[in-house]
N, C-alpha and C positions, 0 to 999 in steps of 0.2 A: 765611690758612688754614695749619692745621699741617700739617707733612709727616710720609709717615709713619715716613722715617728720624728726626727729632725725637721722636716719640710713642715707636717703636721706643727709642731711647736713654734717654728718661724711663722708660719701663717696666722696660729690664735694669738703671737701676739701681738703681730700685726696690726690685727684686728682690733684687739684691747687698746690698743694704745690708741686708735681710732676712734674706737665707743667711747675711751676719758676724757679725749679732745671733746668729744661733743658733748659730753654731762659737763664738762669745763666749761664750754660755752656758755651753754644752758645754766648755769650755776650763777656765772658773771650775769649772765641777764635775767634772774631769777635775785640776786643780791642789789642790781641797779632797783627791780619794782619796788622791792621789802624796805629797799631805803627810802626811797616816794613815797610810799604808804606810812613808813614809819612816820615821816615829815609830816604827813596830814593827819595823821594820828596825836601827835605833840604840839601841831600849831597853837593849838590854843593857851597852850601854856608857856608858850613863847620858848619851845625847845625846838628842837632836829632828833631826827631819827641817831647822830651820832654820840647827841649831850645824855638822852636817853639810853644808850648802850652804857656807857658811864657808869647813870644810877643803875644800873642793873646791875652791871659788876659788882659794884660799892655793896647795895643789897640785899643781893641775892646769895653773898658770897660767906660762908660760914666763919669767916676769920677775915680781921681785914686785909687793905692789898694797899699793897704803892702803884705810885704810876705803872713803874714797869711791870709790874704785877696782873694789873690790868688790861695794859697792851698787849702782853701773851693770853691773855683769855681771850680777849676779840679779837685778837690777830692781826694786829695795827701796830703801827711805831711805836715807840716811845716819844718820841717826840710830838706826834702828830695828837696822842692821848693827854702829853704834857700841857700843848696848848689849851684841848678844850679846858683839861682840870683849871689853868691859870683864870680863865674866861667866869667858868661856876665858878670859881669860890668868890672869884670878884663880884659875881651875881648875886652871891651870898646862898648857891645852892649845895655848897661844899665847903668843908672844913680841913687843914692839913694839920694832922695831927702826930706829935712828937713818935719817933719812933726808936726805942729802947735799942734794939739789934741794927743802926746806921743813921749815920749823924742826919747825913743828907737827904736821904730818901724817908719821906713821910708817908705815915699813911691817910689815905683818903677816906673821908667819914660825909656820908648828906647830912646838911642842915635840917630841920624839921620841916620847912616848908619846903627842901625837895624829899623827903620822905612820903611828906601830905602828898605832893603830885606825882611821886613812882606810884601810889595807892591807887591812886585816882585813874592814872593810864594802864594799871593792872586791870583795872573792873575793866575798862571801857578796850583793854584788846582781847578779853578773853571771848567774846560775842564776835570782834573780826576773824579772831583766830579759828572761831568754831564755822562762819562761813568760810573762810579760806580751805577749812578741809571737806566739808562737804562733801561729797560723791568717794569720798576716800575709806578704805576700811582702816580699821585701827591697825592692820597686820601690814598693809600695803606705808602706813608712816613711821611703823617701828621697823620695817626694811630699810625703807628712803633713810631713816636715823643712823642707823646700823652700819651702811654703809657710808656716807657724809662722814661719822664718826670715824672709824675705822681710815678713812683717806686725809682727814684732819689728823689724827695723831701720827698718821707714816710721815706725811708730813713734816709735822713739829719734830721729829724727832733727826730730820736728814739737817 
């Protein structure tokens, strides 16, 4: 005979696995807007929401990073990271710089004139970023954080 703590535990996690499929959903289509928006946010500078991720990595990053370096911070290929880098430096908004610890893998440095326009899209998303949270308590986005975090590293680490 089942117990009903057994049933009980089948049942919540049932359940959970149900609520992650929907924050799952909700996340993919909550990552498609940020990317839209990122895009409108960077057009003017003749970037994308994803060339932007780039300099953010590069930095924001307290030491520098190689490609692969970079694609586990945003959570994208390597490859897919390798292109854009190819595209910026060709742009002349990225530098690949020698790297001491492997022959092959360099690190990524901005040029000054994409340093000048990380600057530039810093001022101008911090006023979107303060409408995008509006109606939200600071307690209710350092949860939303907490746990996003939290499901990103269980993640990374399987």
């Amino acid at each position: 005979m089942l117990s009903i703590k057994f049933l009980w535990e089948i049942m919540t996690a049932k359940e959970n696995g149900e609520m992650f499929t929907q924050l799952t959903l909700e996340i993919f289509k909550l990552s498609g807007m940020l990317n839209n928006e990122g895009d409108e946010l960077t057009k003017e500078f003749g970037l994308t929401s994803s060339r932007w991720k780039i300099l953010g990595a590069s930095e924001m990053s307290e030491s520098r990073h190689t490609v692969p370096q970079i694609a586990r911070t945003m959570g994208q290929s390597r490859q897919a990271v390798q292109r854009l880098v190819d595209v910026m430096t060709k742009d002349g908004l990225l530098n690949l710089v020698d790297n001491p610890n492997h022959k092959r893998a360099k690190y990524v440095e901005l040029t000054p004139k994409a340093r000048k326009i990380f600057y530039k899209l810093f001022d101008k998303q911090i006023p979107w970023a303060e409408h995008c949270s509006e109606g939200l308590s600071h307690k209710e986005l350092e949860t939303t954080l907490k746990v996003i975090t939290m499901i990103s590293n269980k993640l990374s680490k399987e």
